[in-house]
N, C-alpha and C positions, 0 to 999 in steps of 0.2 A: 498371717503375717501382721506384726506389731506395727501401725503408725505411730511415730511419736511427733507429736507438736512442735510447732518451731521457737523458738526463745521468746520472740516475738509473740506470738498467741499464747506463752504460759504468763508472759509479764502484762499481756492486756486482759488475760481470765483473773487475773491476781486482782488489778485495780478495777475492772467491772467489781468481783467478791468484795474487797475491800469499800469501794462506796458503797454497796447495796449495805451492809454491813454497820456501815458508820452511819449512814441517813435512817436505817431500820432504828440505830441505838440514839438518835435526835429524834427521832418520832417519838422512841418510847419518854426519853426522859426530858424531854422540853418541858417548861412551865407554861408555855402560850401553844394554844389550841392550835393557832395560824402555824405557826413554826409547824407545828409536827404537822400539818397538813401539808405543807410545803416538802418537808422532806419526804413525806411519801409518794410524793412523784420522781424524788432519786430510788427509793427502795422501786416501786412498782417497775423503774425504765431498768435497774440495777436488773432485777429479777429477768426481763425481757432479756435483755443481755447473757445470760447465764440459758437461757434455754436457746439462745443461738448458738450457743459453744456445744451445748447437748444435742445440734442437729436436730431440734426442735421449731422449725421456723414457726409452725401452724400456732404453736403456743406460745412463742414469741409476737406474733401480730395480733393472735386472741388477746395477749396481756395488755398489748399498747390501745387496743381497743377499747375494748372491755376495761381497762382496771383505771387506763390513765386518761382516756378520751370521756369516758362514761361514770366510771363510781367518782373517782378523784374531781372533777370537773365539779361535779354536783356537791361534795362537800365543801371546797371554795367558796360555790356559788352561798350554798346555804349558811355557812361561816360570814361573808360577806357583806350577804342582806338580814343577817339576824344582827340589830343593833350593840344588844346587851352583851353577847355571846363573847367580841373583841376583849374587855375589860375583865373576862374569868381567869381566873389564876389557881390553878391545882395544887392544893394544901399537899404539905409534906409528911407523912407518918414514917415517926422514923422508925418508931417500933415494928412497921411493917420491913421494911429498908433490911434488917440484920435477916428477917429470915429468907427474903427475894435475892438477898445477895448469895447467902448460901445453895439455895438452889439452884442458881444460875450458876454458881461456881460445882457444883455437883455433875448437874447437866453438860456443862462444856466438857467434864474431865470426862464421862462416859464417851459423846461428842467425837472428843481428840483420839480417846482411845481406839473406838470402833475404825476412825479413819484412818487410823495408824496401821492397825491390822488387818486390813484389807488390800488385797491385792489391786491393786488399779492397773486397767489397761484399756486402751480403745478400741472394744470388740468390732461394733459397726459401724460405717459409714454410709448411709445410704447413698446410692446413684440419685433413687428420683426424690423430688419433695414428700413431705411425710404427708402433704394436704390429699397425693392423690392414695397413698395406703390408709386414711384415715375416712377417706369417700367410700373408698371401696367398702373399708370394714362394716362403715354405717349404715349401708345401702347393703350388704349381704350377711353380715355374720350376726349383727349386733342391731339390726331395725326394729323388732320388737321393744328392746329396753331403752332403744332412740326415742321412741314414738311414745311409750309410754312414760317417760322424762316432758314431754313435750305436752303430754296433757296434763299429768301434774302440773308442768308451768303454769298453763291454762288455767286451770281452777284457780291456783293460789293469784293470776294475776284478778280474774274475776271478782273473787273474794278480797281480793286488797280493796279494787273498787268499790266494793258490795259497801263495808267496812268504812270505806272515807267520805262517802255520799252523804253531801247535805241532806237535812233531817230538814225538812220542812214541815209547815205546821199540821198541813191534815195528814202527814205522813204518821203522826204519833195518834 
């Protein structure tokens, strides 16, 4: 059996899509860095949004976390206290411009099409949250390539370290 949406939840997934949409196309085309930092705290919360309509809460609080609490915060910060940074202004090529638009007009029409031509319906709902089908999975089906993600992190966070460590003198 088909649930359909109430008027109310298509006109609020409408206006989540459309800001996430609009502040993604400020981020891209702003001239000041700040600005498109700024908007992409509409797109990153836009996005969160969009995975709560998909019954996704887990990845909905991962994003707000992770993307708006932690990457976004830090690019402010570092926008903020790099002096110079405020005053850059992103030169225009226009010669680039004719073939970006094309693409992008390319892209949308494949886009439109594919969504055109698919059947849409809303197969599942889950009863419980996805955080406890997602524990389960990590913890029985999928623990090896958890665990091995997790040492990769390991390394590469070591080696960032390794990597940024002041060089002092008898170090050389």
């Amino acid at each position: 059996m088909e649930a359909t949406p109430s008027l109310f939840v298509q006109i609020l997934f409408a206006v989540c899509a459309l800001v996430t949409v609009i502040s993604a196309a400020v981020v891209v085309f702003s001239g000041r860095i700040l600005h498109s930092a700024f908007a992409l705290f509409f797109t990153f919360c836009g996005v969160a949004a969009l995975y709560v309509f998909l019954f996704a809460d887990f990845l909905a609080v991962t994003q707000v976390l992770i993307y708006v609490g932690g990457i976004l915060i830090l690019i402010i910060f570092g926008l903020l206290l790099t002096q110079r940074i405020m005053d850059l202004r992103f030169t225009d090529q226009s010669h680039q411009r004719i073939r970006s638009v094309l693409l992008a007009v390319v892209f949308a029409a494949v886009l439109i099409g594919v969504m055109a031509g698919t059947p849409w319906r809303i197969a599942y709902q889950p009863d419980t949250p996805t955080v406890e089908i997602l524990g389960v999975s990590m913890l029985t089906q999928f623990l090896v390539p958890f665990e091995m993600a997790s040492m990769l992190l390991l390394v590469a966070l070591i080696g960032a370290v390794w990597l940024a460590r002041v060089k002092r003198k008898f170090d050389e």
